[in-house]
PDB file of N, CA, C and O in Angstrom:
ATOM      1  N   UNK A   1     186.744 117.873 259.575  1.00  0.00           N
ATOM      2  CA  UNK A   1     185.353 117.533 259.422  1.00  0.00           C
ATOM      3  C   UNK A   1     185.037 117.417 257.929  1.00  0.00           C
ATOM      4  O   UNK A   1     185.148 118.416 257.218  1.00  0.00           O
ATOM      5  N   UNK A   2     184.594 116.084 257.353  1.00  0.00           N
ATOM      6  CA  UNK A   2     184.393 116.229 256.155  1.00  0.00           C
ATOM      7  C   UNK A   2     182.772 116.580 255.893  1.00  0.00           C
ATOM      8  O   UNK A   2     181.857 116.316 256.672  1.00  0.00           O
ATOM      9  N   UNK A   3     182.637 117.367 254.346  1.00  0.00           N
ATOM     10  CA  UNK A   3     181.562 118.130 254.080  1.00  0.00           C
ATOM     11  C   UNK A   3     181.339 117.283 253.085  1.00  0.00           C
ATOM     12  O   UNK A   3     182.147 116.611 252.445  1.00  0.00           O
ATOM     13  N   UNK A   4     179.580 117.402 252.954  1.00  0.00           N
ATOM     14  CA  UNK A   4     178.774 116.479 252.106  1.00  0.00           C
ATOM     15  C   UNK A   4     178.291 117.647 251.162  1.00  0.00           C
ATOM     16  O   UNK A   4     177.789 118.704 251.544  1.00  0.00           O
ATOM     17  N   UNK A   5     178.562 117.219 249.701  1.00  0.00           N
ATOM     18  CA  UNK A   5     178.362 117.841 248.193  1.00  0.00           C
ATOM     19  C   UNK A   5     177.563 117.400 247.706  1.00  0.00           C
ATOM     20  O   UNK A   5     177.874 116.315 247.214  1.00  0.00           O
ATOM     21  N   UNK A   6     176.242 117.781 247.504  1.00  0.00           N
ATOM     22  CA  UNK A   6     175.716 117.288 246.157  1.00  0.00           C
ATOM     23  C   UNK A   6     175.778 118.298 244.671  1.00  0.00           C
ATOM     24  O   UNK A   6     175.642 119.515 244.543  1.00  0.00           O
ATOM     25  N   UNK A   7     175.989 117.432 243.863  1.00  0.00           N
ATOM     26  CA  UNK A   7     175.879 117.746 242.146  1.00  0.00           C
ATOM     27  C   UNK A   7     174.722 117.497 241.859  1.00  0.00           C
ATOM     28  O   UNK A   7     174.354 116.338 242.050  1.00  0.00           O
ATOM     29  N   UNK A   8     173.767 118.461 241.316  1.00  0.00           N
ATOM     30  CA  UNK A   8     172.289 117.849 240.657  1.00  0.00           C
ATOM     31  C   UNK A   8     172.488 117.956 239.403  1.00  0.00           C
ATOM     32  O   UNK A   8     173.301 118.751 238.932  1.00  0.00           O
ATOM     33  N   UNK A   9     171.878 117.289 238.818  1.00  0.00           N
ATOM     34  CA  UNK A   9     172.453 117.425 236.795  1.00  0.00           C
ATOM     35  C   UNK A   9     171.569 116.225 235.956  1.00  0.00           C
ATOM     36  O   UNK A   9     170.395 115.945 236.199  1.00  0.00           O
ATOM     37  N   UNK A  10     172.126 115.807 235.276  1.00  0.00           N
ATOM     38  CA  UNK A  10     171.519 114.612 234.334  1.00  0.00           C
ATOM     39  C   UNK A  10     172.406 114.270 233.307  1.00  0.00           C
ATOM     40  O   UNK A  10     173.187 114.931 232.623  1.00  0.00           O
ATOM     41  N   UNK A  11     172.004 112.673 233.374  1.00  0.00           N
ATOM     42  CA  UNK A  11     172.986 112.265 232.092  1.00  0.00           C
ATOM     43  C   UNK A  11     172.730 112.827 230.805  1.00  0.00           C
ATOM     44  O   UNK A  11     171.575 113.075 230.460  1.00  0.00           O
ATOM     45  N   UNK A  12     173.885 113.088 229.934  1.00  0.00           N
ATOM     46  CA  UNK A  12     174.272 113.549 229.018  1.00  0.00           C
ATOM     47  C   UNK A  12     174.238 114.949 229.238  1.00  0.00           C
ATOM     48  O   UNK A  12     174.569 115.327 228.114  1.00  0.00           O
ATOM     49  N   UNK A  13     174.070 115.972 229.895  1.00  0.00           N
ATOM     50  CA  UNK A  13     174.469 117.294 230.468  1.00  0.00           C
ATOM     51  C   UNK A  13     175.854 117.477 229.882  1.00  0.00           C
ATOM     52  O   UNK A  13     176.544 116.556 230.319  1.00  0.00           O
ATOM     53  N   UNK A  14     176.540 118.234 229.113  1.00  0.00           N
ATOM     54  CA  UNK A  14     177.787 118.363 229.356  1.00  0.00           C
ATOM     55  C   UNK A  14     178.413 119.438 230.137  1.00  0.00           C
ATOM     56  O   UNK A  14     179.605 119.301 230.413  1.00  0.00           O
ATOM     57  N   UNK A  15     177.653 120.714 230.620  1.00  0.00           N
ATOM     58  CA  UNK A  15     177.390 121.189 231.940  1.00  0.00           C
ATOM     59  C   UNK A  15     177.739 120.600 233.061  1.00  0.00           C
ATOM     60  O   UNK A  15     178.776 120.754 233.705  1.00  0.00           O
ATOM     61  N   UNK A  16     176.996 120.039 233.236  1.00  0.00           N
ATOM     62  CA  UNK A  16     176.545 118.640 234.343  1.00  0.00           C
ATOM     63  C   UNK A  16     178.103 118.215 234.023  1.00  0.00           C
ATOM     64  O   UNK A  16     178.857 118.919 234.695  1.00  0.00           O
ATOM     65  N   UNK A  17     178.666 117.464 233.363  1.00  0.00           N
ATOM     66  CA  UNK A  17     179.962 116.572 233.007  1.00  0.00           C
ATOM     67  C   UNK A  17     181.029 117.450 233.310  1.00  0.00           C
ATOM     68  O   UNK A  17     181.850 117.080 234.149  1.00  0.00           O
ATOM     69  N   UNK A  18     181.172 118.742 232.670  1.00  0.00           N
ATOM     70  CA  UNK A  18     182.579 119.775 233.292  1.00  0.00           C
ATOM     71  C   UNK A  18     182.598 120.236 234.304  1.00  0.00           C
ATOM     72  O   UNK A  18     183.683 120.572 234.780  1.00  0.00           O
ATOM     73  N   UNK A  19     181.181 120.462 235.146  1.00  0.00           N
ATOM     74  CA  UNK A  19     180.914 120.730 236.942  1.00  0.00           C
ATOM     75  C   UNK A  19     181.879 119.885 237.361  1.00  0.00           C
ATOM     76  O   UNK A  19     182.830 120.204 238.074  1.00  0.00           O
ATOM     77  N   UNK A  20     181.727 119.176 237.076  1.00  0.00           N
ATOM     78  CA  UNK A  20     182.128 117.342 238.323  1.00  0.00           C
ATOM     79  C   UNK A  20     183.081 117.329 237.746  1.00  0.00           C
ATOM     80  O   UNK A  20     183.847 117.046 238.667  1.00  0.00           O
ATOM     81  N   UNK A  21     183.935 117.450 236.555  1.00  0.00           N
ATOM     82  CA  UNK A  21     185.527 117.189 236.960  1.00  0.00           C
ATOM     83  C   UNK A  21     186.155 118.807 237.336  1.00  0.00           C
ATOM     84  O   UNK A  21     187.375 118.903 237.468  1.00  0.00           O
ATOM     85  N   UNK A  22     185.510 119.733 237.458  1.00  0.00           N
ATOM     86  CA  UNK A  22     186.401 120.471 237.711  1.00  0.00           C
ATOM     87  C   UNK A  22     186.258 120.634 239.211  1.00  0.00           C
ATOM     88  O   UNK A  22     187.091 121.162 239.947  1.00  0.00           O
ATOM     89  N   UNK A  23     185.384 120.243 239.480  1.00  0.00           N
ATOM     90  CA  UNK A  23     184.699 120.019 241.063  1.00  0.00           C
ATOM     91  C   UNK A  23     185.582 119.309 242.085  1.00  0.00           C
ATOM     92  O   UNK A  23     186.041 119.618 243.184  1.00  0.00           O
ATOM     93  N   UNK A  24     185.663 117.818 240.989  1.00  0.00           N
ATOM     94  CA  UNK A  24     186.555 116.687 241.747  1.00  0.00           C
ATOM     95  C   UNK A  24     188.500 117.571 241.885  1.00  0.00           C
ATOM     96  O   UNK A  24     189.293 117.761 242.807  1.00  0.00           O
ATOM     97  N   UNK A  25     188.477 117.890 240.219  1.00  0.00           N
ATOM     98  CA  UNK A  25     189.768 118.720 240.638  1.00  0.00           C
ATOM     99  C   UNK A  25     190.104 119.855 241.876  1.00  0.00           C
ATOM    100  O   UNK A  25     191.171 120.062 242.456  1.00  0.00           O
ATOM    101  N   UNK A  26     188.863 120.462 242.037  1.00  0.00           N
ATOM    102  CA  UNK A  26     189.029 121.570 242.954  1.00  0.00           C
ATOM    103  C   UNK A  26     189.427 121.500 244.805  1.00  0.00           C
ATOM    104  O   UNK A  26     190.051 122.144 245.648  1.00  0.00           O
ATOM    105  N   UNK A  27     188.397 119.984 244.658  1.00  0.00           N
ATOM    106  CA  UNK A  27     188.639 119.351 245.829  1.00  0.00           C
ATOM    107  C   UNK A  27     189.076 118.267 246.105  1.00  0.00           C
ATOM    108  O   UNK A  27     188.619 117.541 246.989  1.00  0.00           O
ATOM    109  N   UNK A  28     190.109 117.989 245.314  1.00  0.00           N
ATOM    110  CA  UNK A  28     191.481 116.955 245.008  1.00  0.00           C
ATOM    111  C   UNK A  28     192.140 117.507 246.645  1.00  0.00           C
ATOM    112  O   UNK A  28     192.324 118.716 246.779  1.00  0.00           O
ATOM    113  N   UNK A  29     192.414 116.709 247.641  1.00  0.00           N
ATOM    114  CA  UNK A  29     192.590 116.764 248.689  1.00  0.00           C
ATOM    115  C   UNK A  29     192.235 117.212 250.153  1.00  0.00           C
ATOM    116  O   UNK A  29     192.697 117.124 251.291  1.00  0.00           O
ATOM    117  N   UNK A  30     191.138 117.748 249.478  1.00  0.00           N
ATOM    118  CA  UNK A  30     190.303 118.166 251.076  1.00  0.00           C
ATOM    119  C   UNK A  30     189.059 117.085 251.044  1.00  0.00           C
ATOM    120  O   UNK A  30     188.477 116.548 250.101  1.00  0.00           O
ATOM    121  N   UNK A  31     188.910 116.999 252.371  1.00  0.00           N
ATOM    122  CA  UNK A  31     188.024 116.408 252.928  1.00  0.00           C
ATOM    123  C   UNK A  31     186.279 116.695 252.923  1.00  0.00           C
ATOM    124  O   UNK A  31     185.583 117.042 253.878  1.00  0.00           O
ATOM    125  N   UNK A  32     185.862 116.418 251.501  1.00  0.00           N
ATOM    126  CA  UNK A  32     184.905 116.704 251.134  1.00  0.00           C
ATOM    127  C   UNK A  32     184.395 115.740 250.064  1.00  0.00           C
ATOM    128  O   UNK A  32     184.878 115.426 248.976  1.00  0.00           O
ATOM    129  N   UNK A  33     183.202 115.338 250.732  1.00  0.00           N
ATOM    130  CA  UNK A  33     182.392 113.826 249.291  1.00  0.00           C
ATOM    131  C   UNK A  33     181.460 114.900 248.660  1.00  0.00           C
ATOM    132  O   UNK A  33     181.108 116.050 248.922  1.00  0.00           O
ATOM    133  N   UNK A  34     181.242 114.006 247.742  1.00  0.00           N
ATOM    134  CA  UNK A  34     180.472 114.463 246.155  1.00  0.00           C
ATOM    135  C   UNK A  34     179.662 113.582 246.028  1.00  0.00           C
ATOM    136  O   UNK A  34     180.127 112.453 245.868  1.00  0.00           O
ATOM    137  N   UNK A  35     177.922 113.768 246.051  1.00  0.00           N
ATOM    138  CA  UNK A  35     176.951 112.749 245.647  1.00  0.00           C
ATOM    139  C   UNK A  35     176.743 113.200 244.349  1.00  0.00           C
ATOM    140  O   UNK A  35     176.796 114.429 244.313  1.00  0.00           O
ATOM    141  N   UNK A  36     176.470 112.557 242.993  1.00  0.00           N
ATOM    142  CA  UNK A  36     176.176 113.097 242.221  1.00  0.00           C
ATOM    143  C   UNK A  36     174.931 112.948 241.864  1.00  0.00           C
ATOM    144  O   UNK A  36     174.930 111.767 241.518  1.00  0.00           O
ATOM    145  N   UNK A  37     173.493 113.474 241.656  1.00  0.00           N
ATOM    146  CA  UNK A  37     172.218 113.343 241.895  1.00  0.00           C
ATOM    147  C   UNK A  37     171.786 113.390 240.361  1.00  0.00           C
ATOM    148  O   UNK A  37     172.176 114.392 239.761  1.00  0.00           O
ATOM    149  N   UNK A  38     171.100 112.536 239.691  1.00  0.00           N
ATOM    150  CA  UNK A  38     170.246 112.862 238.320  1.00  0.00           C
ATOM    151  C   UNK A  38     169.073 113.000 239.152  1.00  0.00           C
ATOM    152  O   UNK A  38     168.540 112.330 240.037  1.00  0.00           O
ATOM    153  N   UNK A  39     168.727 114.735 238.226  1.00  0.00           N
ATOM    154  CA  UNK A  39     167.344 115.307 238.821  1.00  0.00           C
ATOM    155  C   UNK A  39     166.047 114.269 238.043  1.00  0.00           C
ATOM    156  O   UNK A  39     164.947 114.105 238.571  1.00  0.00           O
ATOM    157  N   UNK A  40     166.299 113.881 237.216  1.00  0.00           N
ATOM    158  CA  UNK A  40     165.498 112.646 236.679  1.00  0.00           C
ATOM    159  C   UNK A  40     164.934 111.551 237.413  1.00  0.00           C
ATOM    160  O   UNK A  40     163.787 111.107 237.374  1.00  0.00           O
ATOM    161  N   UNK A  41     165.998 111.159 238.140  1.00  0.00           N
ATOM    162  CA  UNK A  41     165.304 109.999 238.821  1.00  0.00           C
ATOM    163  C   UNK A  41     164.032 110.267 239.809  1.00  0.00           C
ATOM    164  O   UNK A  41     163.169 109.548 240.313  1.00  0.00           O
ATOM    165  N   UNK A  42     164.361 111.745 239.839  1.00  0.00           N
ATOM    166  CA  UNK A  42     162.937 112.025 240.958  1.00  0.00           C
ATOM    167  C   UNK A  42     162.608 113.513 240.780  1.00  0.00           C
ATOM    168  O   UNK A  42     163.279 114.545 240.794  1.00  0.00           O
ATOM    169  N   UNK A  43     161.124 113.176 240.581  1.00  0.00           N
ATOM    170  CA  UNK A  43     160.176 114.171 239.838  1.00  0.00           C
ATOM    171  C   UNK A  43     160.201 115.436 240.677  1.00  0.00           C
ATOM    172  O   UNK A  43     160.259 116.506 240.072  1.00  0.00           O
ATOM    173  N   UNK A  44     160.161 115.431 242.160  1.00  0.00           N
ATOM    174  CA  UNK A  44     160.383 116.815 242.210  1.00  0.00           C
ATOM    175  C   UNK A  44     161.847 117.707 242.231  1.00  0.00           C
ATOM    176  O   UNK A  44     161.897 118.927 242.390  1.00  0.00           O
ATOM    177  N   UNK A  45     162.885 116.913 242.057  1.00  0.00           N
ATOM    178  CA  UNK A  45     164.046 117.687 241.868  1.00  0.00           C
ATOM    179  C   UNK A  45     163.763 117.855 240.106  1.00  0.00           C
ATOM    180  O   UNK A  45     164.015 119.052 239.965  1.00  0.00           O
ATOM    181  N   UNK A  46     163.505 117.494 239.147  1.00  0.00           N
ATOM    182  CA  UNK A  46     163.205 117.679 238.051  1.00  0.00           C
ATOM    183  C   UNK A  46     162.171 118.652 237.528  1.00  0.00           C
ATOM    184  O   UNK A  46     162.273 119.057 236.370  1.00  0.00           O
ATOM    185  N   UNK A  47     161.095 119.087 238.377  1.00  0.00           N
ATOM    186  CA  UNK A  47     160.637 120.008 238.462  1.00  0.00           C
ATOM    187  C   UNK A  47     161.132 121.132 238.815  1.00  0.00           C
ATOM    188  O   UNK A  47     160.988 122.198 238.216  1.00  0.00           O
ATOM    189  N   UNK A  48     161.786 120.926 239.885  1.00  0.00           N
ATOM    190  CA  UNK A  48     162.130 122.253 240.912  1.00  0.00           C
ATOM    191  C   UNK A  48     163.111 122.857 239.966  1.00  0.00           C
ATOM    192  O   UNK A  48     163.087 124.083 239.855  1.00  0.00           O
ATOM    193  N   UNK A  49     164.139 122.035 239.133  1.00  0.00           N
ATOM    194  CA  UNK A  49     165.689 122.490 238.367  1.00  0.00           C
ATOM    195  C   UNK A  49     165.734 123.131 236.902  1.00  0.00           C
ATOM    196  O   UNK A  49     166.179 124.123 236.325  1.00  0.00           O
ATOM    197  N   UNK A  50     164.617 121.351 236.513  1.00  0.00           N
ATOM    198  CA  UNK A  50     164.121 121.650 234.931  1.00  0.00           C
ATOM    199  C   UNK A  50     165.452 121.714 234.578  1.00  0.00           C
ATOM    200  O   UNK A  50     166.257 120.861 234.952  1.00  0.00           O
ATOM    201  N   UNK A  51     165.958 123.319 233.400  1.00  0.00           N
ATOM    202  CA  UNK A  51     167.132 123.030 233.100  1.00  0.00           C
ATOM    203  C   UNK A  51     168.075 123.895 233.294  1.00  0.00           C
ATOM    204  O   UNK A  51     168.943 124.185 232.471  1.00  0.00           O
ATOM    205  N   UNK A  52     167.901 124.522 234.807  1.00  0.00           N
ATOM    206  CA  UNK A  52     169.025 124.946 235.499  1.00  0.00           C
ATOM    207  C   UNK A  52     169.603 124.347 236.057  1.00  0.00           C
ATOM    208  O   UNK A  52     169.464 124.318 237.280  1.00  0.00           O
ATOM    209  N   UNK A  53     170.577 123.546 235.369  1.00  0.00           N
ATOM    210  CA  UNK A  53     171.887 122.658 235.679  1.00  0.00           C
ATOM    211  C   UNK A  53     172.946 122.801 235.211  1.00  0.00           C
ATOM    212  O   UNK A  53     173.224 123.578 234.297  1.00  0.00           O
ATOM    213  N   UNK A  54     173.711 122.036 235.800  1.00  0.00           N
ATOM    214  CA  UNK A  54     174.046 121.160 236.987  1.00  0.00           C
ATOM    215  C   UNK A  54     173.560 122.539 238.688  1.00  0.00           C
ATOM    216  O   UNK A  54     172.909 123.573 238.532  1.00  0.00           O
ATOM    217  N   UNK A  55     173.956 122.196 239.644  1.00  0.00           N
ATOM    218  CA  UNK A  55     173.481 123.061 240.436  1.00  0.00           C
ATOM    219  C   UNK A  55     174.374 122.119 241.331  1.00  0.00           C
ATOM    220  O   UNK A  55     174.207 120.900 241.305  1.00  0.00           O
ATOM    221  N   UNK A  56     175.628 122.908 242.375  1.00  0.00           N
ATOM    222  CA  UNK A  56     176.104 122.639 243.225  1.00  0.00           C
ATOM    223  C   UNK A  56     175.594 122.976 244.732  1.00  0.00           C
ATOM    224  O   UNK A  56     175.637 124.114 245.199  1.00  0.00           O
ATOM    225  N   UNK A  57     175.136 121.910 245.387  1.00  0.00           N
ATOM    226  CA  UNK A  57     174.075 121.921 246.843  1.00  0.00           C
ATOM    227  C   UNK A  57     174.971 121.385 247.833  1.00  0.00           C
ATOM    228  O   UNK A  57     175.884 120.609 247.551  1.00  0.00           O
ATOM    229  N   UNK A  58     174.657 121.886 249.238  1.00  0.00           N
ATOM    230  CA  UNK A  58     175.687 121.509 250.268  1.00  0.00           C
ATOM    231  C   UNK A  58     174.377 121.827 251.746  1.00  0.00           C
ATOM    232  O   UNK A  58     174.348 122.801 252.498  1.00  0.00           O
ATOM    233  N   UNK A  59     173.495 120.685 251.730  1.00  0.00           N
ATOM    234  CA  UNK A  59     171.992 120.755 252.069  1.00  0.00           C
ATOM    235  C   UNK A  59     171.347 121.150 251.193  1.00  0.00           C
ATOM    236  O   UNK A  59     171.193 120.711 250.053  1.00  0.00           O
ATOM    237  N   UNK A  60     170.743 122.413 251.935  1.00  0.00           N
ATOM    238  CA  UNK A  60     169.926 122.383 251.000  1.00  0.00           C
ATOM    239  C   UNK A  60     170.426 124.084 250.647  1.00  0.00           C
ATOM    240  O   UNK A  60     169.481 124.780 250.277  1.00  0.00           O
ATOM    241  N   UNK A  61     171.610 124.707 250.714  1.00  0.00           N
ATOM    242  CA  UNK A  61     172.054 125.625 250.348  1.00  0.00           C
ATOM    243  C   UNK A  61     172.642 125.763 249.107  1.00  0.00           C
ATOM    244  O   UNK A  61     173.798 125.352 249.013  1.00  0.00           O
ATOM    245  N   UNK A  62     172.021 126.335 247.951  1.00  0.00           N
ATOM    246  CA  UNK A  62     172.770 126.251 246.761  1.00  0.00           C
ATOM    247  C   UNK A  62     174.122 126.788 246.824  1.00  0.00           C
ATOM    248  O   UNK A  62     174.104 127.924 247.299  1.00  0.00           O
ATOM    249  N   UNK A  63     175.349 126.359 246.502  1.00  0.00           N
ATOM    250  CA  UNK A  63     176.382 126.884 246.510  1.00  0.00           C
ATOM    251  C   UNK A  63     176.561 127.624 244.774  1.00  0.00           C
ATOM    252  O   UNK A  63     176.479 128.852 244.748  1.00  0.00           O
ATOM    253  N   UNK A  64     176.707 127.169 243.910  1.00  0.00           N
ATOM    254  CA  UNK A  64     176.101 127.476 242.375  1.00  0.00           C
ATOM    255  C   UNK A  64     175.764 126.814 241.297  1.00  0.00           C
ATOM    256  O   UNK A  64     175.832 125.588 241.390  1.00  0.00           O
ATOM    257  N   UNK A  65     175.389 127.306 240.206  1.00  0.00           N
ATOM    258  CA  UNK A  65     174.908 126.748 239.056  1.00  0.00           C
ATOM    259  C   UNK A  65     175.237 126.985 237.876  1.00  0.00           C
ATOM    260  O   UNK A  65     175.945 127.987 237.771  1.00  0.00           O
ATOM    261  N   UNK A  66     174.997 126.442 236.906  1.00  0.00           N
ATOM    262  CA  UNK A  66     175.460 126.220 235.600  1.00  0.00           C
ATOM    263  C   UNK A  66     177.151 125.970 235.801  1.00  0.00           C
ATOM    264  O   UNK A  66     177.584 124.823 235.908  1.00  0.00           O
ATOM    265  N   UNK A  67     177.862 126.905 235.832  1.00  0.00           N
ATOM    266  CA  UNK A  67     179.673 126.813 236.174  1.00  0.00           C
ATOM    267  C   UNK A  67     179.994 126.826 237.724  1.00  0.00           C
ATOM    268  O   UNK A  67     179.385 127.361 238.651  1.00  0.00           O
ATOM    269  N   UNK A  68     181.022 126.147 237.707  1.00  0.00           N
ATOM    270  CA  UNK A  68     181.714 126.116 239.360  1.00  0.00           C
ATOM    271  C   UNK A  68     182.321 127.460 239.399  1.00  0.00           C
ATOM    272  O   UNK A  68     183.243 127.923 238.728  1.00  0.00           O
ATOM    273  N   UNK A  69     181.527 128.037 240.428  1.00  0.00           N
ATOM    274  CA  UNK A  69     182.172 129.804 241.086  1.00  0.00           C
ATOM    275  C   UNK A  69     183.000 129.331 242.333  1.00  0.00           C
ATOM    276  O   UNK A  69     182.541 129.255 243.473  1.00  0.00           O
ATOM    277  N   UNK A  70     184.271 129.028 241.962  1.00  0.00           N
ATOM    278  CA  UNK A  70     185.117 128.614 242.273  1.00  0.00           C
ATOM    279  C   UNK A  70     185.362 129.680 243.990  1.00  0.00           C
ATOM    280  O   UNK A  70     185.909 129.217 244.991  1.00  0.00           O
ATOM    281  N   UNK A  71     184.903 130.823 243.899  1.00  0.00           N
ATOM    282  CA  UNK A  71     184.999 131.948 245.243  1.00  0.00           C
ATOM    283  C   UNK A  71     183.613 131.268 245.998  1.00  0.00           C
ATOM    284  O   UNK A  71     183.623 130.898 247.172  1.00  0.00           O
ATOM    285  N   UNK A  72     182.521 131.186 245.169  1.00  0.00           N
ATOM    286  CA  UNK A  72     181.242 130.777 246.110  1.00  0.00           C
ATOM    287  C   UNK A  72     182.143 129.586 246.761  1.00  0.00           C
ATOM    288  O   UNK A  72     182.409 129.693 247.958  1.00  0.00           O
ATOM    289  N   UNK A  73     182.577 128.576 246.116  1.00  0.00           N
ATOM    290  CA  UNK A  73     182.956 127.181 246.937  1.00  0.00           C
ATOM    291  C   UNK A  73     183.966 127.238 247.655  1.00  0.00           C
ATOM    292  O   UNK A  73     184.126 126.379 248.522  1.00  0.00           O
ATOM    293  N   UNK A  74     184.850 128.213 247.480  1.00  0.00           N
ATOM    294  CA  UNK A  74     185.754 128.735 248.672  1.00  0.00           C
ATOM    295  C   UNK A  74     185.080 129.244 249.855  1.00  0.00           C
ATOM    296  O   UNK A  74     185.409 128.686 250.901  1.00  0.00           O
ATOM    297  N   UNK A  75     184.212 130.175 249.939  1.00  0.00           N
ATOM    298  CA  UNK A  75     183.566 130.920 250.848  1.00  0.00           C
ATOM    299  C   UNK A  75     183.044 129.545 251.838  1.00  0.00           C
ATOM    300  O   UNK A  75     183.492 129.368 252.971  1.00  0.00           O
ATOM    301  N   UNK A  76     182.242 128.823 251.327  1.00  0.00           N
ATOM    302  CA  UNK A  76     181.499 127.600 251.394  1.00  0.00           C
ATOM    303  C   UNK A  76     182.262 126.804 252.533  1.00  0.00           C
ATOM    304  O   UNK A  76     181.960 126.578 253.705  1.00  0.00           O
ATOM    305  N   UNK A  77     183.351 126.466 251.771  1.00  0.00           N
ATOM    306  CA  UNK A  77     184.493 125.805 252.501  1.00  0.00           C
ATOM    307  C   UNK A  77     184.875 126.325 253.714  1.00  0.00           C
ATOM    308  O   UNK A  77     185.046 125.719 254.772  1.00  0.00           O
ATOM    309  N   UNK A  78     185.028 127.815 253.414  1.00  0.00           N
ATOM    310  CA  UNK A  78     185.907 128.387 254.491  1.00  0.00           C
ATOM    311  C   UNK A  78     184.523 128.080 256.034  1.00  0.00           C
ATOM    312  O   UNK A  78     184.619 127.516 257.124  1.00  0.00           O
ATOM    313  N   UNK A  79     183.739 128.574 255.545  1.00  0.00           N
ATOM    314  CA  UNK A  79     182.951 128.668 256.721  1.00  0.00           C
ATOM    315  C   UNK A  79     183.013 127.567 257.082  1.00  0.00           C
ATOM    316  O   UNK A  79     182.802 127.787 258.274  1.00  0.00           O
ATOM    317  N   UNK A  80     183.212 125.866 256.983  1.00  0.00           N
ATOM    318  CA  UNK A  80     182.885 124.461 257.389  1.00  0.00           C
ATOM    319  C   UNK A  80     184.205 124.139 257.305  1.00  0.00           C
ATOM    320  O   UNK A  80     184.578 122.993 257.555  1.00  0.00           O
TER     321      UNK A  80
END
């Protein structure tokens, strides 16, 4: 069953930029997509985040923020 990822962040983040490749590395072979969301384009994710980013979401369950907690996204996984 593949699982749907979102990344919230913004361009030029470099936060935001080391999430997502270590992200893509982490889940280099499992069956899991990555949307990557600029909280910019829409005012209430830009409100709601401001500048707690990047922020890894899987619905509407935060999985984590600022760095990939590599155990939260295991846990994450394991359960789905």
């Amino acid at each position: 069953m593949s699982v749907d990822l979102r990344l919230l962040g913004r361009a030029g983040c470099h936060l935001c930029e080391e999430m997502e490749l270590e992200l893509r590395r982490a889940l280099d072979g499992r069956d899991c997509r990555v949307t990557i969301i600029d909280i910019d384009s829409d005012p209430q994710l830009g409100e709601r985040y401001g500048l707690e980013i990047p922020v890894l979401m899987a619905g509407e369950r935060e999985i984590c923020h600022y760095t990939l907690d590599m155990q939260a996204l295991d846990r994450f996984l394991s359960d789905h």
